[in-house]
C-alpha positions in Angstrom: 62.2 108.9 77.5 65.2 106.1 78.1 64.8 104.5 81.5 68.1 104.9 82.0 68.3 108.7 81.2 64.8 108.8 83.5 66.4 107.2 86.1 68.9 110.0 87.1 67.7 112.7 89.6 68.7 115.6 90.4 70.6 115.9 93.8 72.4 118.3 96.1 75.1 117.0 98.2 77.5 118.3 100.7 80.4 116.5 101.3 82.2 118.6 102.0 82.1 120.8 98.5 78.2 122.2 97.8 77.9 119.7 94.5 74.8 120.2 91.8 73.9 117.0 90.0 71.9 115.9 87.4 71.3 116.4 84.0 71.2 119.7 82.5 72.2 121.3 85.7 74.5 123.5 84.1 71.4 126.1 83.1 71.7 126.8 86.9 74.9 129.1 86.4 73.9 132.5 86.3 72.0 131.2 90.0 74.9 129.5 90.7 76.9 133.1 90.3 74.5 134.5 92.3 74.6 132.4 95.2 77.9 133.2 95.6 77.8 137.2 94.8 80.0 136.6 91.5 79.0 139.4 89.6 81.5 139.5 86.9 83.2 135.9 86.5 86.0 134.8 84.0 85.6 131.5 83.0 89.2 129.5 83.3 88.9 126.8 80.6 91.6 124.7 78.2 92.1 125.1 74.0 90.4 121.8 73.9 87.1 123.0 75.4 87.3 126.2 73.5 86.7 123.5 70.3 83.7 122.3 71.5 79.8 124.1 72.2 80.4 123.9 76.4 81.7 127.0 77.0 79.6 129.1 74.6 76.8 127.2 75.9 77.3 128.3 79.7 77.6 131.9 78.2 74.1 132.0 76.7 72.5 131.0 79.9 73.8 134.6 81.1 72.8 138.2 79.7 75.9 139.5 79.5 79.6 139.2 77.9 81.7 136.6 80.1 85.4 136.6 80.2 87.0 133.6 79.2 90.7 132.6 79.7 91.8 129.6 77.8 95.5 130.0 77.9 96.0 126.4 79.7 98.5 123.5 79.0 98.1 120.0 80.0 100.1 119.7 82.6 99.5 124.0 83.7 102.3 126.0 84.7 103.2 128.5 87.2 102.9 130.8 83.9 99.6 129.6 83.2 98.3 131.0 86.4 100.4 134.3 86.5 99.4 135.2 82.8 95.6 134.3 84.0 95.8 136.3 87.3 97.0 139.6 85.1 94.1 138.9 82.4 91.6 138.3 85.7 92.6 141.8 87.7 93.0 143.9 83.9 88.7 142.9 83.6 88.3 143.5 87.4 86.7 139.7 87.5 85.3 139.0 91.2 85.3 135.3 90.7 86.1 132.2 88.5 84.0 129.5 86.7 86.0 126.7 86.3 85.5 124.3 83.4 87.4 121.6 81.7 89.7 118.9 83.3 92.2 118.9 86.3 94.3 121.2 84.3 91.7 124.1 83.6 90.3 123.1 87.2 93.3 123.7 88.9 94.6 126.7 87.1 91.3 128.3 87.8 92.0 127.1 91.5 95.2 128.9 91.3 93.5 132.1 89.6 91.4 132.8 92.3 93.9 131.7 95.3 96.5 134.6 93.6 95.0 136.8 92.1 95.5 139.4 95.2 98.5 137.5 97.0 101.6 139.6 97.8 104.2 136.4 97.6 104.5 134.8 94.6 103.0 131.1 93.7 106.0 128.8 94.8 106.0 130.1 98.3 102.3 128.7 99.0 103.6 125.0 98.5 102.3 121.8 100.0 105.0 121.9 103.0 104.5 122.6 106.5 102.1 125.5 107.3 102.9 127.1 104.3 99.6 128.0 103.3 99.6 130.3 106.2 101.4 132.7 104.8 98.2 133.3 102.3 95.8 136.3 102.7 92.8 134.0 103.5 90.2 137.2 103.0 91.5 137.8 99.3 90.9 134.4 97.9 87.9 134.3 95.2 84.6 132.2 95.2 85.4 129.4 92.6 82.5 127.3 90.9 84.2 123.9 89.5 82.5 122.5 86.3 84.6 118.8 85.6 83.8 117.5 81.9 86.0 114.4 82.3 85.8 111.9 84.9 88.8 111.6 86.8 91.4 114.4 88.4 89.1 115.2 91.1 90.5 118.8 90.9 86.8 119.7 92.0 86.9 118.9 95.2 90.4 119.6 95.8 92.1 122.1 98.2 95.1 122.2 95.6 97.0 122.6 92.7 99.7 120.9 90.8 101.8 123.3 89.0 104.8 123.1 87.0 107.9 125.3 87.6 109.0 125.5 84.3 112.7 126.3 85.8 113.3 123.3 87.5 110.9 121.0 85.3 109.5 120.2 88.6 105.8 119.5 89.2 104.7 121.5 92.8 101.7 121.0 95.0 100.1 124.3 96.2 97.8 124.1 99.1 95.2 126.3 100.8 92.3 125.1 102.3 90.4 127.5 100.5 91.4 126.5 97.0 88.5 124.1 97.5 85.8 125.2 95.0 83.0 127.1 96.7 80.3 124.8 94.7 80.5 121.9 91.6 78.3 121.4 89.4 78.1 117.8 88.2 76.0 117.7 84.7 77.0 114.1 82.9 75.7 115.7 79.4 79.1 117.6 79.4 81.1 114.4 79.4 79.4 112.5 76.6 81.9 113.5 73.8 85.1 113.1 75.6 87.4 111.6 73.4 87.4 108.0 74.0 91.6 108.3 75.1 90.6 110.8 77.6 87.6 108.7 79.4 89.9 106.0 79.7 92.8 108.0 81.2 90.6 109.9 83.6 88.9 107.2 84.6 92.1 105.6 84.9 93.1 108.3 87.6 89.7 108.3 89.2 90.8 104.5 90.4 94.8 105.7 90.9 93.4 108.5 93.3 91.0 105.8 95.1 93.7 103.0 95.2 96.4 104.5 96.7 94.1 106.1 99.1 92.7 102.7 99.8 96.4 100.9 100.4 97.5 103.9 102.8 98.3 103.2 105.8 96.8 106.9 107.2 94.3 106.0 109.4 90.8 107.7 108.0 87.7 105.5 108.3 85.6 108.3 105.7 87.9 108.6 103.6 88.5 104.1 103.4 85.2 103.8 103.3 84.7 106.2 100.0 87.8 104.9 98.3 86.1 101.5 98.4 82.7 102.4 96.8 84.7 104.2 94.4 86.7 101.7 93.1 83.5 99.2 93.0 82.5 101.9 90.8 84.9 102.5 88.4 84.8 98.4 88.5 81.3 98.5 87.0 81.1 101.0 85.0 84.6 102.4 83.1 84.6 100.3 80.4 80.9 100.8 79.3 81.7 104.5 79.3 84.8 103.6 77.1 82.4 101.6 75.2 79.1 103.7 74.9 79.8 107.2 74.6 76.4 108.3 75.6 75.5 106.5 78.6 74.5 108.9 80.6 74.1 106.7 83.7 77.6 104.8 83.4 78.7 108.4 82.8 77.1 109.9 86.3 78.8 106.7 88.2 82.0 108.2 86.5 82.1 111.6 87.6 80.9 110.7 91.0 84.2 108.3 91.3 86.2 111.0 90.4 85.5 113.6 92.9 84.9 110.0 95.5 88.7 109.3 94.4 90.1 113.1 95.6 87.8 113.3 98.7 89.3 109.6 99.9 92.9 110.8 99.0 93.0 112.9 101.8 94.3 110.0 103.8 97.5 109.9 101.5 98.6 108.1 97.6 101.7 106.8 97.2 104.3 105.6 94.5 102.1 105.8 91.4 101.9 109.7 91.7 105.4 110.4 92.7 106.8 108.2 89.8 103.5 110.3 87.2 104.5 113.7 88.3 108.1 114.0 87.2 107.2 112.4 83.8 104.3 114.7 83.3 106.8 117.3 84.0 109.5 116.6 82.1 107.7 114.9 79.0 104.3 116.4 79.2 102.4 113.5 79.4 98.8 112.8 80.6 99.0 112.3 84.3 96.1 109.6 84.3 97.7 107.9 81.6 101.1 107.6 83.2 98.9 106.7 86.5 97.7 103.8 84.1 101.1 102.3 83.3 102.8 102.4 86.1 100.0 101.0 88.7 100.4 97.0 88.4 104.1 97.5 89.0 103.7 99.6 92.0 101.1 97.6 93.3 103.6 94.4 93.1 106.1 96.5 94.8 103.8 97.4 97.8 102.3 93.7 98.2 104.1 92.7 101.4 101.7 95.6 103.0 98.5 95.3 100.9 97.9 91.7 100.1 95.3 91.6 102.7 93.4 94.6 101.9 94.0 93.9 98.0 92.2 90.2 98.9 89.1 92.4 101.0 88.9 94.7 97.9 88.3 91.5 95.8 85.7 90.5 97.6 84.0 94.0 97.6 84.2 94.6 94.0 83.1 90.8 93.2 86.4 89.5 91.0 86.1 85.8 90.0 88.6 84.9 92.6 90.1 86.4 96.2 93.9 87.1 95.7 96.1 89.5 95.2 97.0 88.0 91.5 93.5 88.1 90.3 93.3 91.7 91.2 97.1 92.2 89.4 95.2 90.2 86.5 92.2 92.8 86.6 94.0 95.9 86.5 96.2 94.3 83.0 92.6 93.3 81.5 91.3 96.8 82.3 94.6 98.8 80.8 93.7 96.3 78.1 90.3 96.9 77.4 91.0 100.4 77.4 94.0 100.2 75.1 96.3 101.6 77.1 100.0 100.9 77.3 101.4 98.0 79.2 105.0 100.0 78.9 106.5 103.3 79.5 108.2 103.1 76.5 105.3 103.7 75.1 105.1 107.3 75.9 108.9 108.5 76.4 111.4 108.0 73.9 114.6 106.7 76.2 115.3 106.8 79.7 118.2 109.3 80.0 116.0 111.2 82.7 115.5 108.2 84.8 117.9 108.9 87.6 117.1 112.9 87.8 113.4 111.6 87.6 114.0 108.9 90.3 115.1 111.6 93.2 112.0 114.0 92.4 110.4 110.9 92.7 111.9 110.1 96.0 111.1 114.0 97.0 107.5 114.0 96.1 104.5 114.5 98.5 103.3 111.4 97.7 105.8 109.2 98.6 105.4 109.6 102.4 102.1 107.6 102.5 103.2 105.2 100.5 102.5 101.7 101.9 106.0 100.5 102.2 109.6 102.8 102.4 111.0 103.7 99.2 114.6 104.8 98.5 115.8 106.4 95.4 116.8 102.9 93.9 113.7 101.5 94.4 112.4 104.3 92.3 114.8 104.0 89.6 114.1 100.5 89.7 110.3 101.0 89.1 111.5 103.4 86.2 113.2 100.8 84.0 111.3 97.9 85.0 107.8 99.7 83.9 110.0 101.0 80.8 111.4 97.3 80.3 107.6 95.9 81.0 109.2 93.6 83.6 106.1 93.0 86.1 
């Protein structure tokens, strides 16, 4: 056997999520189902899954017919959930397997959060006490199986939704939108498309970075955002690189549910300027995490300098400074041929001042590091559209 394959145990953790790891650990379902008195779950997946072995792999560790829903864009709609919460209730499902990326992830989330709500979706938005208003005793286990390495949607107690009315992308909270276990198996990851390990992975280190540069005060949450980034630092681009690493591939997925456990402390301007292109162009949200980071980062470096100089030190750059770690994040985009530009992903920039104020409005921007007004945003719009750094 390959030392390195040999090398990865098996491990339960707690923090706070129940989370299975190891190789092969998704033949545990049907226990999994059990432990959790799902006796009749619906799988919540995307069409890209559906294309590979996964899903009818997970149904032949079971002796029965599973329901699977697979109606699921990339950036998943308030639609999305409503069609799957009719298609759940019609087969009298009692709980929801959710496999694929943040989008399958948090559709499932949103499945199981709704499927016996009174009020409709938008009302349970990330404002205030609104998750309050939930029927807590309603909500469905969820068991969270992540095949890329990035969105974090695993451990998160939300979803991110578009309104398709308003072209708007929507947070919806409730603390018990966190899955009820994950199950980590790196085997499921090995044929990501090589695009998709580097934009994942990409928002793995978005997720951790902002947390990191928040000015929240939350010593757990620092302290994981900074292991996760030394991570991601050692071990991206040989996933990029080697498609079946399984041990570079474990570091990943650990980073990626690290990056949405740290986050709880805040992120900041990269997501508020990613979620109203998503929304309006459809883009990949890691991707557009990708482009614009360096220029946020330059923005914010009146407030983060000194913990950008720490970081350097941590993750072991060639030099201490806050330009050596600008440099890094241009050689990683780089190395993982993504686009320096966000002309590279949407045609013209007649959106840019609708997009700047739902920038300005999103959740995110309250922790970022430094105030931002609308014309800052715009500004961050055309100069990452320009490539003006």
């Amino acid at each position: 056997m390959d030392s390195k394959i040999s090398s990865i145990k098996n491990v339960n953790w707690n923090y706070p999520t129940p989370i299975w790891f190891g190789l092969n650990r998704i033949k545990e379902i049907n226990f999994a189902c059990d432990e959790y008195n799902i006796k009749n779950p619906l799988i919540v997946t995307d069409p890209g899954i559906m294309e590979t072995e996964i899903i009818s792999k997970i149904i032949s560790f079971f002796d029965k017919e599973i329901d699977v829903f697979s109606n699921v864009k990339s950036n998943p709609t308030g639609s999305n959930v409503d069609e799957g919460v009719n298609f759940f209730n019609k087969n009298n499902n009692d709980g929801v397997i959710a496999v694929g990326g943040g989008s399958a992830m948090d559709v499932g989330k949103g499945i199981a959060f709704m499927c016996e709500q009174n009020r409709p979706l938008w009302d349970f938005e990330d404002i205030g006490d609104y998750w309050k208003r939930a029927n807590s005793n309603v909500i469905k286990p969820i068991i969270a199986i992540p095949t890329t390495a990035g969105t974090g949607s695993e451990t998160g107690r939300a979803g991110v939704f578009t309104k398709e009315d308003t072209k708007e992308k929507k947070i919806i909270f409730h603390p018990r939108m966190m899955p009820s276990l994950v199950i980590l198996d790196p085997n499921l990851t090995i044929n990501l498309p090589k695009f998709l390990t580097a934009a994942t992975g990409m928002d793995a280190l978005a997720h951790s970075l902002e947390a990191y540069c928040s000015q929240i005060f939350h010593p757990m949450s620092q302290g994981i955002a900074v292991e996760a980034i030394k991570i991601i630092h050692d071990n991206l681009i040989q996933t990029y690189l080697v498609n079946d690493d399984l041990k570079a591939r474990s570091n990943m997925l650990s980073t990626s549910l690290m990056g949405s456990t740290a986050f709880q402390k805040g992120l900041g301007a990269i997501h508020s300027l990613s979620h109203p292109v998503g929304a309006i162009y459809n883009t990949h949200h890691g991707l557009t995490n990708a482009i614009f980071m360096p220029y946020v980062l330059m923005r914010n470096k009146l407030e983060i300098e000194e913990k950008i100089i720490d970081l350097c030190r941590y993750i072991n750059l060639n030099k201490f400074t806050f330009d050596s770690f600008i440099e890094w994040t241009l050689e990683l985009r780089n190395k993982l041929e993504i686009p320096n530009k966000l002309n590279a992903i949407v045609e013209d920039d007649s959106n840019f001042e609708k997009m700047s104020l739902m920038a300005l409005n999103d959740p995110s921007t309250s922790t970022n590091p430094i105030k931002l007004e609308q014309s800052d945003f715009l500004e961050l719009y055309k100069n990452s559209y320009e490539g003006i750094l």
